[in-house]
C-alpha positions as CSV (number, residue, x, y, z in Angstrom):
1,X,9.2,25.8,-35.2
2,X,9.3,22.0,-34.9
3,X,6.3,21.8,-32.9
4,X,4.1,23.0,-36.1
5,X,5.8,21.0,-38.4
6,X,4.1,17.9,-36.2
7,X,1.1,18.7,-38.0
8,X,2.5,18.2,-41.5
9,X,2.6,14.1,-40.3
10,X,-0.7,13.7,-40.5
11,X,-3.2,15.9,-42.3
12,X,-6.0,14.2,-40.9
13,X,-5.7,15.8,-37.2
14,X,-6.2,18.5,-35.5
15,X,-2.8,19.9,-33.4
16,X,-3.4,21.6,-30.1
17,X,-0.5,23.6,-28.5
18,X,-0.5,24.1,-25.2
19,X,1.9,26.7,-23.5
20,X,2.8,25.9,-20.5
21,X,5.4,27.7,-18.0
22,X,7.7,24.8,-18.5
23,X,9.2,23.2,-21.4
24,X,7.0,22.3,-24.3
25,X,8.8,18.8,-24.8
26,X,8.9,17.5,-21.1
27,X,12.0,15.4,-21.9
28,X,13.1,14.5,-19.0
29,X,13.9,10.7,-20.3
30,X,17.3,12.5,-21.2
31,X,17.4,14.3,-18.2
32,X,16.7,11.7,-15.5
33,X,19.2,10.9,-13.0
34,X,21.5,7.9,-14.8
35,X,20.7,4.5,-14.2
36,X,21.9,2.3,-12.0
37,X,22.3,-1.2,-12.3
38,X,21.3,-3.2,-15.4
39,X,19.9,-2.0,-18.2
40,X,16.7,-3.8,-19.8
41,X,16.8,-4.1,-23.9
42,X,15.0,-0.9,-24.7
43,X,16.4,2.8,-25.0
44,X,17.2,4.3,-21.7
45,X,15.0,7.4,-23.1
46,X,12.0,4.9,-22.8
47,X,13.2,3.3,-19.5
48,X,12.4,5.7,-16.5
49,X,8.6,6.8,-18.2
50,X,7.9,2.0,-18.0
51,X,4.9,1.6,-16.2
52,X,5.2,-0.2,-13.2
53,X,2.9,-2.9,-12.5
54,X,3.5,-4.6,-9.5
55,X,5.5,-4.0,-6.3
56,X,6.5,-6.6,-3.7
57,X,8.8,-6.0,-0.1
58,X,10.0,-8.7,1.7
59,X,11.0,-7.0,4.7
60,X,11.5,-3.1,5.4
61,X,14.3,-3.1,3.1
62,X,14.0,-5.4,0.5
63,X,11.6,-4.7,-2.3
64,X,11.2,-4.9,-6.1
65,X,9.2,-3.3,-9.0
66,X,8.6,-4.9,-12.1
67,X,6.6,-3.9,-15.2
68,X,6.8,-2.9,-19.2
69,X,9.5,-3.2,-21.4
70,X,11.0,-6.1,-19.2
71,X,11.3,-3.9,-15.8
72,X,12.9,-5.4,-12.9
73,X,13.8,-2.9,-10.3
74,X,15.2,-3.4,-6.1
75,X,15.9,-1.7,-3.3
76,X,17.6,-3.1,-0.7
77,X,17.1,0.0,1.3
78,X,13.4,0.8,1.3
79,X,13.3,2.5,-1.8
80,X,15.6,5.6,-1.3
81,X,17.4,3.8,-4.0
82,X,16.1,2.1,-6.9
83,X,19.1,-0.3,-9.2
84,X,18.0,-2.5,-12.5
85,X,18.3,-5.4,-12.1
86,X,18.8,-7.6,-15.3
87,X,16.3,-8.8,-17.4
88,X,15.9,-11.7,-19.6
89,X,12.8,-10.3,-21.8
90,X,11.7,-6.8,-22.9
91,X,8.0,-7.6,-23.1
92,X,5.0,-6.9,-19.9
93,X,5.5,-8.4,-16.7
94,X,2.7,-8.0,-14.4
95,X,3.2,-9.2,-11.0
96,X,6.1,-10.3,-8.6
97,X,5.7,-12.9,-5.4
98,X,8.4,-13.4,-3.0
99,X,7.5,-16.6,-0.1
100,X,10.9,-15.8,1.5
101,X,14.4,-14.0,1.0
102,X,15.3,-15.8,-1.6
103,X,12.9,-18.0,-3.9
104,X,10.2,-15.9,-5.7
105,X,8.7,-15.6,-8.7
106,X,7.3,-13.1,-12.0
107,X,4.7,-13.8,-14.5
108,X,4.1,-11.6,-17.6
109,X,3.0,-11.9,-20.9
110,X,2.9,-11.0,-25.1
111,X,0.9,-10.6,-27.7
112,X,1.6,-12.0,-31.2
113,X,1.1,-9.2,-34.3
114,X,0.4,-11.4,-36.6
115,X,-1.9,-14.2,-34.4
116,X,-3.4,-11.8,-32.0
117,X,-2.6,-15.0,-29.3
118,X,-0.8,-14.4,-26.4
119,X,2.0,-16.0,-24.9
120,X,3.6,-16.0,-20.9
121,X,6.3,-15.2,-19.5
122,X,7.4,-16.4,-16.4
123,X,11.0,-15.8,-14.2
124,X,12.1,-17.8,-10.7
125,X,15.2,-16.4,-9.2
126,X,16.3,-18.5,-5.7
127,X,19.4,-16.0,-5.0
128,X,17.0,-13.5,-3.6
129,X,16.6,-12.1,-7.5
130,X,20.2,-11.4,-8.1
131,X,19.3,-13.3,-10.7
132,X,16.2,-14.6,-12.9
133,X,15.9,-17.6,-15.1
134,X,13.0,-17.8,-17.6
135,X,11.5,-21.3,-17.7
136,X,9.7,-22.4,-20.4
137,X,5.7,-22.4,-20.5
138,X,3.2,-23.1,-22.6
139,X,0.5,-20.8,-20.6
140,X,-1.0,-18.0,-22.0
141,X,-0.7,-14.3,-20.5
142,X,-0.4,-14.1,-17.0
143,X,-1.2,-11.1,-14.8
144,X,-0.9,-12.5,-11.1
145,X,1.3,-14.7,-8.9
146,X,1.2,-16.2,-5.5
147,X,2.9,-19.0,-3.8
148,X,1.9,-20.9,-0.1
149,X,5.7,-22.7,-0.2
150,X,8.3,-23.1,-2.2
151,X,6.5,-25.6,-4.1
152,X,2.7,-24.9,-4.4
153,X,1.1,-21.7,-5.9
154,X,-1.0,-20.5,-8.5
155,X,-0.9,-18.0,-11.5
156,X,-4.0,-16.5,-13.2
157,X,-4.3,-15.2,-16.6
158,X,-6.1,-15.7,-20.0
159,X,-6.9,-19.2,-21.5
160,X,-5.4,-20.3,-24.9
161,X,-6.0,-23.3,-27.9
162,X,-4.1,-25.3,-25.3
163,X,-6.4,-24.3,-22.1
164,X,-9.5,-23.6,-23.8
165,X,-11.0,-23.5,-20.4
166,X,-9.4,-21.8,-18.0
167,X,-7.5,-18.6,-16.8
168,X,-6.2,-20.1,-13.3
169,X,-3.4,-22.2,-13.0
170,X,-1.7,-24.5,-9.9
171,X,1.5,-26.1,-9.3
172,X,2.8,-28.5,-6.8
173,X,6.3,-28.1,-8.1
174,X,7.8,-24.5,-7.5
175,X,6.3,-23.6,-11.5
176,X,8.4,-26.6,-13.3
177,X,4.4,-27.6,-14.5
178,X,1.0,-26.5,-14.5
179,X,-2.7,-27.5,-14.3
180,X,-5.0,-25.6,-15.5
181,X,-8.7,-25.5,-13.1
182,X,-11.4,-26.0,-15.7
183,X,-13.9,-22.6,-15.7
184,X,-16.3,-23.6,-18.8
185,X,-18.1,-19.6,-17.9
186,X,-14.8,-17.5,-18.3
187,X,-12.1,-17.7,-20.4
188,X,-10.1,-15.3,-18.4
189,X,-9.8,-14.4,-14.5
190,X,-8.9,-10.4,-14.0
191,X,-8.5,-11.0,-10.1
192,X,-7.9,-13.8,-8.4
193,X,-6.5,-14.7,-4.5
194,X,-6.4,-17.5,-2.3
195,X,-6.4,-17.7,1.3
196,X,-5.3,-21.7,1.1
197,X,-4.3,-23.9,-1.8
198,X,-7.7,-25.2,-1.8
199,X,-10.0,-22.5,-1.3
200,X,-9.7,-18.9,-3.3
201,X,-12.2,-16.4,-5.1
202,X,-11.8,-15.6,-9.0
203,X,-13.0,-13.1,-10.8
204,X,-14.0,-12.7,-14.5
205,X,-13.7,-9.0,-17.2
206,X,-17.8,-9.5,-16.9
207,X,-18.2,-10.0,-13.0
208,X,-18.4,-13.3,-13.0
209,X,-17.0,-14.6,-9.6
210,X,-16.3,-18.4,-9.1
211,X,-14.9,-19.7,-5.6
212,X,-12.6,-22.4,-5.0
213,X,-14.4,-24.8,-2.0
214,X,-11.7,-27.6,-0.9
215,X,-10.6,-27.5,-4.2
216,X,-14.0,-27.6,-5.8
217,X,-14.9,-24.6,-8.3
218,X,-18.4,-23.5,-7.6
219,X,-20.1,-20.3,-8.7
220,X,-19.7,-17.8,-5.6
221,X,-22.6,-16.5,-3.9
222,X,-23.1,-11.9,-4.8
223,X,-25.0,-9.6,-4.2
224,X,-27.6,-8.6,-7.2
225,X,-26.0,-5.0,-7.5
226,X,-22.2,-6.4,-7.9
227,X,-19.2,-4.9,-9.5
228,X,-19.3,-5.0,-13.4
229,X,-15.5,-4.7,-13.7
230,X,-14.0,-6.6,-11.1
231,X,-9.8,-5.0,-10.2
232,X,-8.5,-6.9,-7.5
233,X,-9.5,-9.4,-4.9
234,X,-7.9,-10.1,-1.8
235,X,-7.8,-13.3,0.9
236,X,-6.7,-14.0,4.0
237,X,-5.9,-17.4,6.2
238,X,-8.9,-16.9,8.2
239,X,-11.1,-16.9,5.4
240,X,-11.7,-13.2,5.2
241,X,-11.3,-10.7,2.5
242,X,-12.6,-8.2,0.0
243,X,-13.3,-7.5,-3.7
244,X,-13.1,-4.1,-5.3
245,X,-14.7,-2.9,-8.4
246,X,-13.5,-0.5,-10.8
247,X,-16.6,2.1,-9.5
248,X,-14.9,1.8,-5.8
249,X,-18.0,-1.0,-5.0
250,X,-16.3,-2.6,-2.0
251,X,-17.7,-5.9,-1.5
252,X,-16.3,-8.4,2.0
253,X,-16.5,-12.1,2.5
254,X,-16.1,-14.2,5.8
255,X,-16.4,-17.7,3.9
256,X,-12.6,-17.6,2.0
257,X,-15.4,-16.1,-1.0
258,X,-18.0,-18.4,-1.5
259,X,-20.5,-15.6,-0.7
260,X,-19.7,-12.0,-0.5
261,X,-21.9,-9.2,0.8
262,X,-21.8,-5.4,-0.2
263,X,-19.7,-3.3,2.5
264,X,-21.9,0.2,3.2
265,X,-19.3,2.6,3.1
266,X,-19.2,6.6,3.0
267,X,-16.6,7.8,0.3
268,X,-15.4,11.5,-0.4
269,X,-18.1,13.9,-2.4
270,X,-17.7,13.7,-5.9
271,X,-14.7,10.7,-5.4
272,X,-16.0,8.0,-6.8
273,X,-17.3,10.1,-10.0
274,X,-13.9,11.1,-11.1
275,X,-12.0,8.6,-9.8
276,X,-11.1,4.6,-11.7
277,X,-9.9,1.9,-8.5
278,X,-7.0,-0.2,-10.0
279,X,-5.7,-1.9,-6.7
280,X,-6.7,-2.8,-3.4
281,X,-4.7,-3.5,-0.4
282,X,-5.4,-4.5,3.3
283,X,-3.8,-4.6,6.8
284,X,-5.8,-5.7,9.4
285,X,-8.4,-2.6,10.0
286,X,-6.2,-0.8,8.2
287,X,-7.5,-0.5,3.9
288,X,-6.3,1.4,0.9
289,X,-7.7,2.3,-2.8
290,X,-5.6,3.4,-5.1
291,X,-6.4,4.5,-9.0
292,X,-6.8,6.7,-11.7
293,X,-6.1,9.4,-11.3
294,X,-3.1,8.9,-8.8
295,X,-4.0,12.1,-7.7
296,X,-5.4,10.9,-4.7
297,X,-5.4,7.5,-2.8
298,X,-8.2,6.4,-0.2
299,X,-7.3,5.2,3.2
300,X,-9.8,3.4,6.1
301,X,-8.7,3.2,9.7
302,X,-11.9,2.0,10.6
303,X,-12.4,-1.3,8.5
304,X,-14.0,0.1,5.5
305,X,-16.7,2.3,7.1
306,X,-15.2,5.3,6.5
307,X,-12.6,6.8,4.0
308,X,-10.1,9.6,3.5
309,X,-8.9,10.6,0.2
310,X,-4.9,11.6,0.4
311,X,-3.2,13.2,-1.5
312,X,0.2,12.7,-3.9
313,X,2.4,14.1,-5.6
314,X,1.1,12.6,-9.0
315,X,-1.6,12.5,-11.5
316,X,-0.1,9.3,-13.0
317,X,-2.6,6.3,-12.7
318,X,-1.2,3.7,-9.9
319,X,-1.6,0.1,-11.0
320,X,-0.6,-2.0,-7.4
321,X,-0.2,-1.0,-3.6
322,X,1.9,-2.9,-1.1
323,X,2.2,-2.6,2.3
324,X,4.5,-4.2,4.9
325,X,2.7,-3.2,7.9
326,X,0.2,-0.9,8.8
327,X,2.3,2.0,8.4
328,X,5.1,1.4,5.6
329,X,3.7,0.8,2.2
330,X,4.6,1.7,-1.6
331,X,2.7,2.2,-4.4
332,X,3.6,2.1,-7.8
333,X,2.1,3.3,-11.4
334,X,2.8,5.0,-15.0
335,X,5.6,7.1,-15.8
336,X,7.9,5.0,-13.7
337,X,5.8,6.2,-11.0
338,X,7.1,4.5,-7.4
339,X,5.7,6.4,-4.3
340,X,6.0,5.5,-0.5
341,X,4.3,6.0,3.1
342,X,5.7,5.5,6.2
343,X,2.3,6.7,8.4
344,X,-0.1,3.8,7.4
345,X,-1.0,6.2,4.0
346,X,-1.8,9.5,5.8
347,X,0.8,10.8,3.6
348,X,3.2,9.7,-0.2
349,X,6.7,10.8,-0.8
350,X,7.9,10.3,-4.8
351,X,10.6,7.6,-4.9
352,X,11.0,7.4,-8.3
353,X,9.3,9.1,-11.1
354,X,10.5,9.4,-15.1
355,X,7.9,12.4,-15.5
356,X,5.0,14.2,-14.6
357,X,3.2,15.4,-17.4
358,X,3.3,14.2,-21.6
359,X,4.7,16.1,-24.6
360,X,1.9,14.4,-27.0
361,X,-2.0,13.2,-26.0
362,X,-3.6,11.3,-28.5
363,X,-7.8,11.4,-28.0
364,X,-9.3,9.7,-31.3
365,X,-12.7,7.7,-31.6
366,X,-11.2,5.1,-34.0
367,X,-8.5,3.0,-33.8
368,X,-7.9,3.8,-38.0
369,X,-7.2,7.5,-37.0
370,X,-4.4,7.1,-35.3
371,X,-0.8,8.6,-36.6
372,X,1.2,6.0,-35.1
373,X,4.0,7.1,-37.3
374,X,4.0,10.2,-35.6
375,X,4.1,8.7,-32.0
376,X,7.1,6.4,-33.4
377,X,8.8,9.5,-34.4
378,X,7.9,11.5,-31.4
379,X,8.4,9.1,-28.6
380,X,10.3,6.5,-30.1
381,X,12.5,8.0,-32.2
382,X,13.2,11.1,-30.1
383,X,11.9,10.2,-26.5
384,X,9.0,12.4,-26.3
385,X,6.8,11.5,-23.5
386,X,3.0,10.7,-25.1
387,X,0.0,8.4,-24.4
388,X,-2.7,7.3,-26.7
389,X,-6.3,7.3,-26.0
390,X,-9.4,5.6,-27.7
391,X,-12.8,6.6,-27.2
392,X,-15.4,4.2,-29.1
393,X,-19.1,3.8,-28.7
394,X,-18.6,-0.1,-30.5
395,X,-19.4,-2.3,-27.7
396,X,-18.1,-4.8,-30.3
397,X,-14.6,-3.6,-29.1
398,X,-15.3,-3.9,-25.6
399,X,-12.2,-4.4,-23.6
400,X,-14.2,-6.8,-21.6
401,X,-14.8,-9.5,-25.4
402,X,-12.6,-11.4,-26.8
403,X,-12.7,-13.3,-30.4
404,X,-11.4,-16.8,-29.8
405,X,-8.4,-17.1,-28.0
406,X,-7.5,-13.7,-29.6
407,X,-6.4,-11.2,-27.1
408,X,-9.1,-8.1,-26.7
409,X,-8.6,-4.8,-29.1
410,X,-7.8,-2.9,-25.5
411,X,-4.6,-5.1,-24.5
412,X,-3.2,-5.2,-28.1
413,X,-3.1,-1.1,-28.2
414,X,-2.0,-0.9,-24.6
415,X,1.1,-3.0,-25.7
416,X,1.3,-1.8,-28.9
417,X,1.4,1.7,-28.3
418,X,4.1,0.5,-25.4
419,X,6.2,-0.4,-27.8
420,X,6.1,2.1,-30.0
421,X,7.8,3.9,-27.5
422,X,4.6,5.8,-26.0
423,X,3.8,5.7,-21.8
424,X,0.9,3.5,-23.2
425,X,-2.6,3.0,-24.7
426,X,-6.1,2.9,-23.3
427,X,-9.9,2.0,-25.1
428,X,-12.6,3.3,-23.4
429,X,-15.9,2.2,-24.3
430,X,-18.5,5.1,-24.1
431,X,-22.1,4.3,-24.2
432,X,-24.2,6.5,-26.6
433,X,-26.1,9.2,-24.8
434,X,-29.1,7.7,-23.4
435,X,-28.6,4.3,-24.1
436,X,-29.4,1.6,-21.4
437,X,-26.8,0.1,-19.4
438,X,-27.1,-3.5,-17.8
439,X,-26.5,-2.6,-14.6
440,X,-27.2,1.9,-13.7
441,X,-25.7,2.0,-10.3
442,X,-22.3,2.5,-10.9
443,X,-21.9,1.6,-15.1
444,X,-21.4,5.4,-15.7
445,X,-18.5,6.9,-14.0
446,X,-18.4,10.1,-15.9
447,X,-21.7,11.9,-16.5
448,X,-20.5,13.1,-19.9
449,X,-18.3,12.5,-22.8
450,X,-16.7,16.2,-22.2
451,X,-16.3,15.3,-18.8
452,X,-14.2,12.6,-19.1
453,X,-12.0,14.3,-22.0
454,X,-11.5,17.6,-19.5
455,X,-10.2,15.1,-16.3
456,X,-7.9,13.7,-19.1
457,X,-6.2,16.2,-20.3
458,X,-6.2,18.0,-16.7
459,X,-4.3,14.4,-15.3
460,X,-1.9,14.2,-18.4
461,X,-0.9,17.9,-19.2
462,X,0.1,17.4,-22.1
463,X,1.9,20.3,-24.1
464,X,0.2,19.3,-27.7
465,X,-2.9,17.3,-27.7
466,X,-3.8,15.8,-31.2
467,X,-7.4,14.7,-32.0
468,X,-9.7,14.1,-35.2
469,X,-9.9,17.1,-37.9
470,X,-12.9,18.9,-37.9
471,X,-14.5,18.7,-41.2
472,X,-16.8,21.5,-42.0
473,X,-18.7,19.5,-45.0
474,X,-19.4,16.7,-43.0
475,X,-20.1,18.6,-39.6
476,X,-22.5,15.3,-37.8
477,X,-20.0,12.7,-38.7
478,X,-18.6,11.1,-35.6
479,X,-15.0,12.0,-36.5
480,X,-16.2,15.9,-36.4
481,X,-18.5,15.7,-33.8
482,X,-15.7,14.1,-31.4
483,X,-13.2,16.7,-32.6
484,X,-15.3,19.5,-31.3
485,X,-15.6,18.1,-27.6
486,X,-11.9,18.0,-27.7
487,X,-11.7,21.3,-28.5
488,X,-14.6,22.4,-25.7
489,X,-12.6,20.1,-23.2
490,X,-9.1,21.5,-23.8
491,X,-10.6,25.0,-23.2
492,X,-12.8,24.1,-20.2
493,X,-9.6,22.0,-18.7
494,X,-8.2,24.9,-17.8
495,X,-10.9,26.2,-15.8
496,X,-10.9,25.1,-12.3
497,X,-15.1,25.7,-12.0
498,X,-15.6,23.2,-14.5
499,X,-15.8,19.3,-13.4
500,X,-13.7,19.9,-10.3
């Protein structure tokens, strides 16, 4: 019975077994089609379940995927195929930018254990990414990339003891050097696009939103009732474009973002409750939202009026959309989760996919109660799919704060529980019940705390979900208290009538 002798690792959880129809231990690392192509420094039982981040085609054929533990994937045939390619790190990259079949670019990032700083990564290939050569940067973590020619583009990321003041970055020399544009409000830019070299939008983990006017930063002009977590901005030539919030508040500008005005749109019942936008992309009238869960991703014929929830074949949350034209677009997620349209988004076809479900799901309310020496044995050791969750009512650890130039609580357990082996780690701040939030409309996604835990466990379906021990003398402490909505939720998740 190996599954009960998981319990004996840490005697300070509480072990739920779920028995499913299918194996206990999804392990389908192991039993994954081989892979092609090169092989990035990790395990190949940790390869296929690498979250992808970003996803970029150059023409019909031509694409690429790139993401944790190093990943660089192509296509050279619209994704019915999917080859490594080689790469030179095994840390995040987060975002790929091609400006024509052969010059293009990736930027990523690390965090120190010890320092807490971190560090960025960033690749060129000009060989159409046969091949990538690292050059060496002093920037901090970067998340985006775009280039206007071969020679001028920008990257956006976190700031650092040597860019106390800044998150965006230009170059005028294909990314040999950098300058960084001076933002003394934000110290990091979480979306960012430019329709020209000298006019763009940024925006900050608060909402702040800055605008780039002929090359002057300015503070850009929003609506009272904006988006508190801002996910992904997007520019075009003519000086229009759109900014999405986490809460699906679609916001459009006609001025290349110095002002922006709210777009009145009519979503899906119950949709934007349950549902966490990630990524953003547009083609002509043509828009898609795509999220967590990946259950589902929204498309607009109609210019953002109206929308149509689709769905896929995957719970996994999606992390970046791309589309080529208004009918063939890919998007991409966790798991090693690659899906494709070829109607404009009416409906997704899997590509490629390491899995779709976990062995282990963490839920904890402090980061001190977590058995990482279990989730080292389980996924890194053996392979074991399993994802880690925090729950924390300690605003003080808001994902959205950082201490210094000290990357936030929320990225160091994302990475660290990536490489411990684990599909990833997530801290989610949860208001105490009845507490005032800054801004109502939208700052509560999920009505409750047992909510949210059910539509976790229900996208994850996990075979053994671990949690805090219910301690009997202490029944009000937090630790016990959270330990019996996990319970209520992992009875309840199973039950269609509740939260559906």
């Amino acid at each position: 019975m190996a599954l009960l002798n998981l319990r004996l690792v840490s005697l300070s959880l509480i072990v739920l077994i779920f028995w499913f129809p299918q194996s206990v231990f999804p392990q389908a690392p192991e039993l994954a089609p081989p892979l092609s192509g090169h092989i990035p420094p990790w395990p190949a039982t940790m390869l296929a379940d690498a979250q992808i981040n970003s996803v970029y085609f150059h023409d019909f054929d031509r694409g690429w995927a790139v993401g944790e533990r190093g990943t660089i994937r192509t296509t050279e045939n619209g994704g019915q195929t999917w080859t490594w390619q080689k790469s030179p790190v095994g840390c995040s990259l987060h975002s790929i930018f091609f400006i024509n079949e052969t010059t293009g670019w990736i930027v990523g990032g690390t965090i120190d254990p010890y320092t807490h700083q971190s560090a960025g990564i960033l690749f060129t290939t000009t060989n159409g990414g046969r091949t990538w050569t690292q050059q060496a940067t002093s920037l901090p973590n970067l998340t985006k990339v775009k280039f206007f020619n071969t020679k001028q583009g920008f990257v956006i990321g976190e700031s650092s003891p040597y860019f106390p003041s800044s998150g965006l970055y230009l170059t005028n020399d294909g990314g040999k050097s950098w300058q960084p544009l001076s933002a003394p409000k934000a110290k990091e830019w979480v979306a960012a696009d430019f329709s020209t070299l000298q006019n763009g939008a940024m925006g900050s983990p608060k909402g702040t939103v800055h605008a780039l006017a002929n090359g002057r930063q300015i503070n850009a002009q929003t609506p009272e009732r904006s988006p508190q977590k801002i996910v992904d901005i997007q520019l075009e030539t003519d000086g229009n474009g759109w900014m999405l919030g986490e809460d699906c508040q679609l916001l459009f500008t006609t001025d290349h973002g110095q002002s922006w005005q709210t777009r009145q749109t009519t979503f899906p019942p119950l949709f934007q409750k349950n549902f966490r936008a990630t990524t953003f992309f547009s083609q002509g009238n043509h828009l898609w939202i795509a999220g967590n869960p990946g259950s589902l991703i929204l498309y607009s014929a109609d210019y953002g009026l109206t929308w149509e929830p689709v769905s896929t074949d995957t719970t996994a949350p999606l992390t970046d959309l791309f589309f080529i034209d208004e009918n063939r677009g890919w998007a991409v997620g966790n798991l090693g989760t690659i899906l494709a349209t070829r109607d404009g988004g009416k409906t997704w076809r899997v590509q490629e996919q390491g899995g779709q479900r976990l062995a282990l799901l963490g839920l904890f309310c402090q980061t001190d109660q977590i058995p990482f020496e279990l989730f080292v044995d389980a996924s890194g050791n053996h392979g074991y799919r399993s994802y880690i969750e925090i729950l924390s009512q300690n605003s003080h650890i808001d994902h959205t704060e950082k201490t210094g130039f000290q990357s936030s609580l929320a990225k160091r357990l994302a990475k660290g529980a990536t490489y411990l082996g684990t599909a990833g780690g997530h801290l989610e701040i949860r208001p105490a019940p009845n507490t005032p939030s800054q801004n109502d409309a939208g700052s509560h996604l999920f009505d409750t705390l047992e909510e949210y835990l059910v539509l976790q466990i229900r996208k994850w379906k996990p075979s053994v979900l671990l949690t805090n021990k219910i301690d009997v003398n202490h029944p009000n402490s937090p630790e016990t208290v959270f330990g019996k909505k996990v319970l209520a939720a992992a009875e309840k998740a199973a039950n269609s009538s509740y939260y559906p």
